[in-house]
Each structure stands twice: as structure tokens, then as C-alpha cells.
N, C-alpha and C positions, 0 to 999 in steps of 0.2 A: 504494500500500500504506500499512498504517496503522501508528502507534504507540500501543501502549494499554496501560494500567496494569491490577494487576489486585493489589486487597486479599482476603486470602484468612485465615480463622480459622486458629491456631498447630497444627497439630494433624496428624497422619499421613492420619487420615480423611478431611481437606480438601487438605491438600495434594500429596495422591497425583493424587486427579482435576484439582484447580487445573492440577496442571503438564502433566496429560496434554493439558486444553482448550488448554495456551497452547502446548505441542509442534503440536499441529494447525493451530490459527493463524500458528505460524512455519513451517510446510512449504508453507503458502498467501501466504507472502512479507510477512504481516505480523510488525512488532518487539513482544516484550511482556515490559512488566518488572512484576516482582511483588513490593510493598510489603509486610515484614517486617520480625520483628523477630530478635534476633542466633542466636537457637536456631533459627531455620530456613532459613538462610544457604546453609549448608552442601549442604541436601538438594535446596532450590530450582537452585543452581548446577551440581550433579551429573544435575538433570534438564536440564541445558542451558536454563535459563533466567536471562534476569537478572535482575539482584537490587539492590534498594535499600531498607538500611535505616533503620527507624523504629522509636521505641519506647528510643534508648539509655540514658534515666535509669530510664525503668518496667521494662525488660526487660533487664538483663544476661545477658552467657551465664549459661545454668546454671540461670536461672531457671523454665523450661518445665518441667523434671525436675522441681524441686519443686513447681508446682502439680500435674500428672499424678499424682505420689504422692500427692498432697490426694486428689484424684477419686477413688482409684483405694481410698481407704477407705470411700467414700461410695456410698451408692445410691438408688433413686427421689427421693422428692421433696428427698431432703437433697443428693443430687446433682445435679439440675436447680438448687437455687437456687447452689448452690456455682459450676454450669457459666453462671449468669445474672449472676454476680458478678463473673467473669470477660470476661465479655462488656462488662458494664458498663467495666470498667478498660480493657482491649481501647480500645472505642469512643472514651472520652475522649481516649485517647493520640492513636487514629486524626485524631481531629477538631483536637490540636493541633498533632501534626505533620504530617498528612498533608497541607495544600495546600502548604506549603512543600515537599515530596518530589514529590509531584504537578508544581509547576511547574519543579522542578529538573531530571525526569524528561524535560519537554516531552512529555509524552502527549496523544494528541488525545480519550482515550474512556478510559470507565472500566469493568473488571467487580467486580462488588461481591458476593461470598460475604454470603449471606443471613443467615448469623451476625457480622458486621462491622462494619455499619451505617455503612457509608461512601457510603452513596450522597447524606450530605449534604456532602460534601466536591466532588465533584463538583456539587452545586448550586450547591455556593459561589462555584467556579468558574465555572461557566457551561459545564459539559463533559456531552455524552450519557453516562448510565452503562447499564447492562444489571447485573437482580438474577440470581445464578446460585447455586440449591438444591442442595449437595453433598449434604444429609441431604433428607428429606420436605419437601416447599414448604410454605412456609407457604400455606393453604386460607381465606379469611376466608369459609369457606362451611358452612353448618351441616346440611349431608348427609356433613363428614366429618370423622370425630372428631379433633381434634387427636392431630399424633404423638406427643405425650410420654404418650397414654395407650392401653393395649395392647387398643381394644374391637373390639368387629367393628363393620362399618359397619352402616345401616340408614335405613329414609325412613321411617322409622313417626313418628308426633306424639312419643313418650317419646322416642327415640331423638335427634332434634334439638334437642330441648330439653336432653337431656343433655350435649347437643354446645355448644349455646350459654351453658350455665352452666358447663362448664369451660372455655369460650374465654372468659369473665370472668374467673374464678378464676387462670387463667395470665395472663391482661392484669395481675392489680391487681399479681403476683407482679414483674412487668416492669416495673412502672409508673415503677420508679426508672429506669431507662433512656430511656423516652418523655420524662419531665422533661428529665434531662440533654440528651437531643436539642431540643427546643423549647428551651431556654434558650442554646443556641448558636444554634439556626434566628432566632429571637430579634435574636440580637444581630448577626447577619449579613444581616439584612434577609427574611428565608426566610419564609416560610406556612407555618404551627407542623401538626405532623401531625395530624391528628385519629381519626386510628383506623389500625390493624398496617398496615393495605396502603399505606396510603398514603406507607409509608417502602419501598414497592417500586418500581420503576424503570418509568415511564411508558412504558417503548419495549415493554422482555419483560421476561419472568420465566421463566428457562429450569432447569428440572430434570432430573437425569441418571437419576431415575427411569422408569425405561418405563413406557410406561401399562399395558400388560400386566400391571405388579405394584400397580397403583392399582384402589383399592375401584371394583367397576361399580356405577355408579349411573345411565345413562344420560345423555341431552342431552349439552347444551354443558360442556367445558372452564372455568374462570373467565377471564375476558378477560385475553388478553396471558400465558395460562402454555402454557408449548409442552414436554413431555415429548422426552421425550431417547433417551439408554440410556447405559450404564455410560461411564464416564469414564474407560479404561483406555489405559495405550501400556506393552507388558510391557516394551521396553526400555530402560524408564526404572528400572526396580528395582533397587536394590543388589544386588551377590552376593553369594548364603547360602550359607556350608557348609552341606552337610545330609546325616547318612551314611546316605546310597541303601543303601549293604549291608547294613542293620541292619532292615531291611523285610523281612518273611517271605514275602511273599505270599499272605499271609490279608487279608478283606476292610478296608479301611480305615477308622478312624473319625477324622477329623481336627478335635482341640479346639484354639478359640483363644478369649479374650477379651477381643481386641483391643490397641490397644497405649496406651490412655488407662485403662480400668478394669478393670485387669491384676492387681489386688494381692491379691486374695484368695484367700488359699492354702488357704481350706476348699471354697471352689466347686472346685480343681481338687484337691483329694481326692476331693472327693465325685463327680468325673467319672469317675477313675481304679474308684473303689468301685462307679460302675453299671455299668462297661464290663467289668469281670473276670469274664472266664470265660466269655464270648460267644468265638464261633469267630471271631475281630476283631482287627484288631494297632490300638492305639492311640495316636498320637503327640498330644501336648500341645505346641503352641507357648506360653512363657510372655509375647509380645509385650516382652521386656527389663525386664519388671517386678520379675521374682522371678529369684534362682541357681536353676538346678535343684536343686542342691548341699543349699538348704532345704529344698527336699522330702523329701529321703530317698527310702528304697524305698516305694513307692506299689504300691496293691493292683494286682496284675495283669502288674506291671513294664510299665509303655507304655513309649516311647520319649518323652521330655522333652528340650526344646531351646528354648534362650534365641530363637530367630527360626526360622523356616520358607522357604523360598522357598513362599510362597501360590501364587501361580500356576501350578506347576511341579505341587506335591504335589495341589490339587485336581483333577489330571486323572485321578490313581489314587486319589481318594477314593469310598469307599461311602456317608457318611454325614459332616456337620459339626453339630459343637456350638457353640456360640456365643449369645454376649449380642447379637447383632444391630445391631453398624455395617452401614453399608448398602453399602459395597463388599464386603465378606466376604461377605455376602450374594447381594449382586448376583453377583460373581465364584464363587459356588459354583452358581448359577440356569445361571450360561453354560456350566457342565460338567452339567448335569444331574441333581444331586445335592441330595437331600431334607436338610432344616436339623432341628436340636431348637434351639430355644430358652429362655435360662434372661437374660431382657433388666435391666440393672441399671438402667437410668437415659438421662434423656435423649430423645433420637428412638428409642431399640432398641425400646421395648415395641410404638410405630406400624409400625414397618419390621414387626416378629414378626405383628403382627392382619395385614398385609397377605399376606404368604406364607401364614400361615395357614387364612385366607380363600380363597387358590386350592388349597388342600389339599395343597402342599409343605411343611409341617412341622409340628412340634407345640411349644409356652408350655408351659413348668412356670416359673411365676412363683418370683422369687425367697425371698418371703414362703414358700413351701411347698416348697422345693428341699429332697429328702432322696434318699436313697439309693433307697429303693425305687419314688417317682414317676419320677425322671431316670429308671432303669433301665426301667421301663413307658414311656416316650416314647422309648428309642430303641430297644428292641426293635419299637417297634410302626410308628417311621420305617422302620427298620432292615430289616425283614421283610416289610411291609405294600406289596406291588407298589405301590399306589394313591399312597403318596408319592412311587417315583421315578416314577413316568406321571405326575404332578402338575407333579415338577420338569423332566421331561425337554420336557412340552407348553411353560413355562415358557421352556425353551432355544430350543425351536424359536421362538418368540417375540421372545427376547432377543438370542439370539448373533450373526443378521448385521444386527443395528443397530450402525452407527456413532454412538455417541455423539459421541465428541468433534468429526465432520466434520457431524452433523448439527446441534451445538451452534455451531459456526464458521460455517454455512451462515446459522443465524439470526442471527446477531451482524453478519456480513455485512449480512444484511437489514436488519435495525434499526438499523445505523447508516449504512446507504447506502454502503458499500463498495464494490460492484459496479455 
């Protein structure tokens, strides 16, 4: 059996599935510790894993809260470069302290969240790592449009060409990162990157995306990317109150947006204002962003609560709203239930083209969010059989993949485990 490290981006969204991949790996008798920093201690340790951190002059506690509220005012492209600047900080840390933790660790292998960019930490070493896509993989293929932008796919001449001029446009945006990496690859003897992929992991490139929710476009896969499915273990989740008796029994519409770009208390008026008065009970989880308390009475009285037990409420859900993380997503796919999406920033707009594309949900881009479009996109989820047959084909698709033992299975593979 092995011991294997595993850097994983600060964030609920990645660290929900990080832990569930390295719970499956520890049921199959390997050890795995996962390098953080002190704001995600806590949650790592409670999912039974361990924990070693990194980051204690960049990252004091307390610090994660405050960039979250940064993002969490921010959207498209001012949120993307906000979330890239991040990243930027992130990696330098990773690359100063992480082979010192790495060898303290004694880890034989690395897994490397594809927002992290620690897979030159592991070169430096001389250690296998494995690249692992908690959001949309990165594609250096120009049949599919980068996920930071919400288009449908297509093989037409215009269509790729659009694709390959915003995968410039995001590269120059990045560019400060690809330096700071070659100037360490640099000075540590390394082969300086020359283009996105080649900061991906020589062995795999594993995503807990299903192909099922990936644009069809025929042929081959790109080399060395092996699709997955969700990245869930329910009992690894905190316990939520949640008052069960304050549900009517009227059909459910369950809003969240998420627990990184949480903060905008007009998008969850403006949720509360398209759902009144539909035969619907509506509960808003605020992901810990906002008091309910600020909201006051909201049109329709939903039910409003600082967290949700997700897992639990979307098995009585009739419909979800949401900015499109891709677990919320995914875990609404495994119940059967059609999405509206209102995507702020980030990977949400690609995740949103992707469901859309199979005809489980409907985009009211943020730029045009008002009362009476949202209200026309969930009536039309809400009502329109053809989105739950959409989501439910979806399920039958999704729900008996094992992500996480299918994800352990290739890790196995590619690092000759077995």
C-alpha cells in the first residue's frame, strides 16, 4: 500500500470531493495526507483525513473568510482575474513550502488539484504526481470552448476559432503564473512549460466530471484525460440543522449560491421575487455568506437558512437555482432534478453550457438577471416535463458511477499500485 500527498485548492468546492477521493483511497489500505493551509484544517481532519500544514506566514487562520468575501462581491471577468490572483499567491506559497512538507510527509506520489499547480513540486522531487479536475479539465482542444465561458459547443470553422482566440485571451490573462512557474522550473533545473498542458501530469489527468455531462463531439478523449463521476462520500458532511417541519409539502424549489460567491443579497431577492406565488415552497440556503436576519421579509416568505444539509434536501427537491459549482450541480443530476442557472464567474458559466446542452436546465446570464426573465426560466424548468426527462436520462447516467473508486482505480493504474 501506498502513501500519497495530495494539494488540493482552499475552497469547499474542492475540498468536499479532494476528501471524498482520499476516503476511497484509504478504504483500499492506502495512507493520504493533504497539504493545506490553516483555514482548512479543521474540515480536512473531520473528513478523516490527514492533515499537514502549509502556507503559515501567507495564510493565517481567518484569512480564507476574507478573500471568499472579496469573490463573493465580484463576478465574470473581474472574478476570474481576482480567482487567478489567488491562485497565483496559492502556487508561490505551494512551491516554497511544499517540498519541505512533501518530504516531511514521506509521501511516495502526488495528487495535484488542477487549480494548484503543484505538480512542479513533485518534479522537483522526482515523485509520480497525477493532475485531478475538481471543476471542468482543462481541454487544450479547440472543439471545446473553455469553461470560464458559458457557449454551446460546436465543430463548425467560426466556432473553433472562437474557441482558440479565447484560449489566448485566458492564457495572456494567466501569463503571470506560467512566469512565476518557469522561473522556479528554472532555477531547479526543470524544462520550462511551454504551453497549459504541459503543466498537467504525464501519467493522467483524471476528472470527476462524467462524460455524460461533456459536450459530444465525437472520437477520441485528449490523451491521458479519463472522466470520472461525482466525487461524493455523504458521510463525510457536517451536521445541519434544518427545520424538516417548516416544509409544506408543496413542490420544492431549492436556491443556493454556493458557499465562495455567496454575497449578493440582490440575486437572492431577486430569486425570492421570481418564485412568489408559484404553487412552490422555496428555501434559500445563504452558503454562510449573509445573516438571514439581513434579508428581512422577502417576497413570498421562502424559508432562508445560513446552510442546508444538500444532500439530504435535494432528494425532495422539484427544481434548483444556482450559479453553477459543479458539485451542486452534479449532486442535483444524481437526484434527477432540472437546474436554472444565473452563473457569476469562474468555471459556473462552462458547467451551465454543459447541462444546458443536454436540455436539463436553462442560463439567465447575470448581465440580464431581473425578475421577470429568472421567473420565465423557472417556470419553464419548473413545468416543462422535457427538463426533468432531460435531468432524470442524466441520472440514469450518472448515479451508479462510482467516482471516487473509479478515480482510485486509475491512480492505482498510473502509479502501479497493483
Amino acid at each position: 500500500m501506498a502513501r500519497l500527498g495530495a494539494f488540493c485548492f482552499p475552497g469547499t468546492g474542492h475540498l468536499n470531493p479532494m476528501t471524498a477521493l482520499a476516503r476511497s483511497l484509504q478504504l483500499r489500505g492506502h495512507q493520504v495526507v493533504i497539504f493545506g493551509i490553516a483555514d482548512t484544517e479543521a474540515r480536512v481532519r473531520a473528513a478523516g483525513v490527514e492533515f499537514h500544514r502549509i502556507g503559515a506566514e501567507d495564510y493565517p487562520a481567518g484569512t480564507l473568510q476574507r478573500l471568499d468575501e472579496q469573490l463573493a462581491r465580484l463576478t465574470g471577468i473581474a472574478a476570474f482575474r481576482f480567482t487567478l490572483a489567488r491562485v497565483r499567491k496559492s502556487a508561490r506559497m505551494v512551491r516554497r513550502d511544499g517540498p519541505e512538507a512533501v518530504r516531511t510527509a514521506n509521501v511516495e506520489a502526488l495528487l495535484v488539484d488542477e487549480a494548484e499547480f503543484a505538480g512542479v513540486v513533485a518534479d522537483h522531487l522526482g515523485l509520480p504526481w497525477i493532475s485531478v479536475a475538481l471543476i471542468p479539465p482543462l481541454l487544450p482542444d479547440d472543439r471545446f470552448p473553455p469553461f470560464w465561458f458559458g457557449w454551446a459547443g460546436g465543430q463548425d470553422h467560426l466556432s473553433r476559432l472562437r474557441n482558440r482566440l479565447a484560449i489566448r485571451f485566458l492564457l495572456r490573462i494567466a501569463a503571470p503564473i506560467f512566469r512565476d512557474e518557469n522561473r522556479q522550473r528554472k532555477v531547479w533545473g526543470l524544462k520550462p512549460l511551454r504551453k497549459p498542458e504541459d503543466g498537467l501530469s504525464p501519467l493522467a489527468q483524471i476528472t470527476q466530471l462524467p462524460e455524460a455531462l461533456e459536450f459530444e463531439f465525437g472520437g477520441k478523449n485528449p490523451a491521458g484525460l479519463h472522466y470520472t463521476g461525482p466525487f461524493v462520500h455523504a458521510q463525510q458532511r457536517p451536521a445541519v440543522d434544518f427545520p424538516w417541519e417548516r416544509l409544506d409539502g408543496r413542490p420544492l424549489i431549492y436556491a443556493t449560491l454556493g458557499t465562495l460567491q455567496n454575497g449578493s443579497e440582490g440575486i437572492f431577492r431577486t430569486i425570492a421575487d421570481a418564485c412568489a406565488g408559484l404553487d412552490s415552497q422555496l428555501v434559500i440556503s445563504l452558503g454562510g455568506g449573509i445573516d438571514p436576519a439581513r434579508l428581512g421579509k422577502l417576497a413570498g416568505d421562502p424559508l432562508v437558512v445560513r446552510f442546508a444539509p444538500q444532500l439530504e434536501i435535494l432528494k425532495r427537491t422539484a427544481l434548483v437555482i444556482t450559479h453553477g459549482g459543479l458539485n451542486t450541480v452534479l449532486e442535483a443530476l444524481c437526484e434527477g432534478v432540472p437546474l436554472v442557472f444565473v452563473p457569476l464567474g469562474n468555471d459556473q458559466p462552462g458547467v451551465a453550457a454543459r447541462v444546458k446542452a443536454r436540455g436539463a436546465g436553462v442560463v439567465v446570464p447575470r448581465r440580464r438577471l431581473n425578475r421577470a426573465r429568472l421567473r420565465k426560466a423557472v417556470m419553464l424548468a419548473l413545468y416543462d416535463a422535457r427538463y426533468r426527462q432531460a435531468a432524470q436520462a442524466l441520472q440514469r447516467a450518472i448515479q451508479p458511477l462510482d467516482g471516487p473508486g473509479l478515480a482510485a482505480d486509475l491512480i492505482e493504474q498510473a502509479l502501479k499500485l497493483r
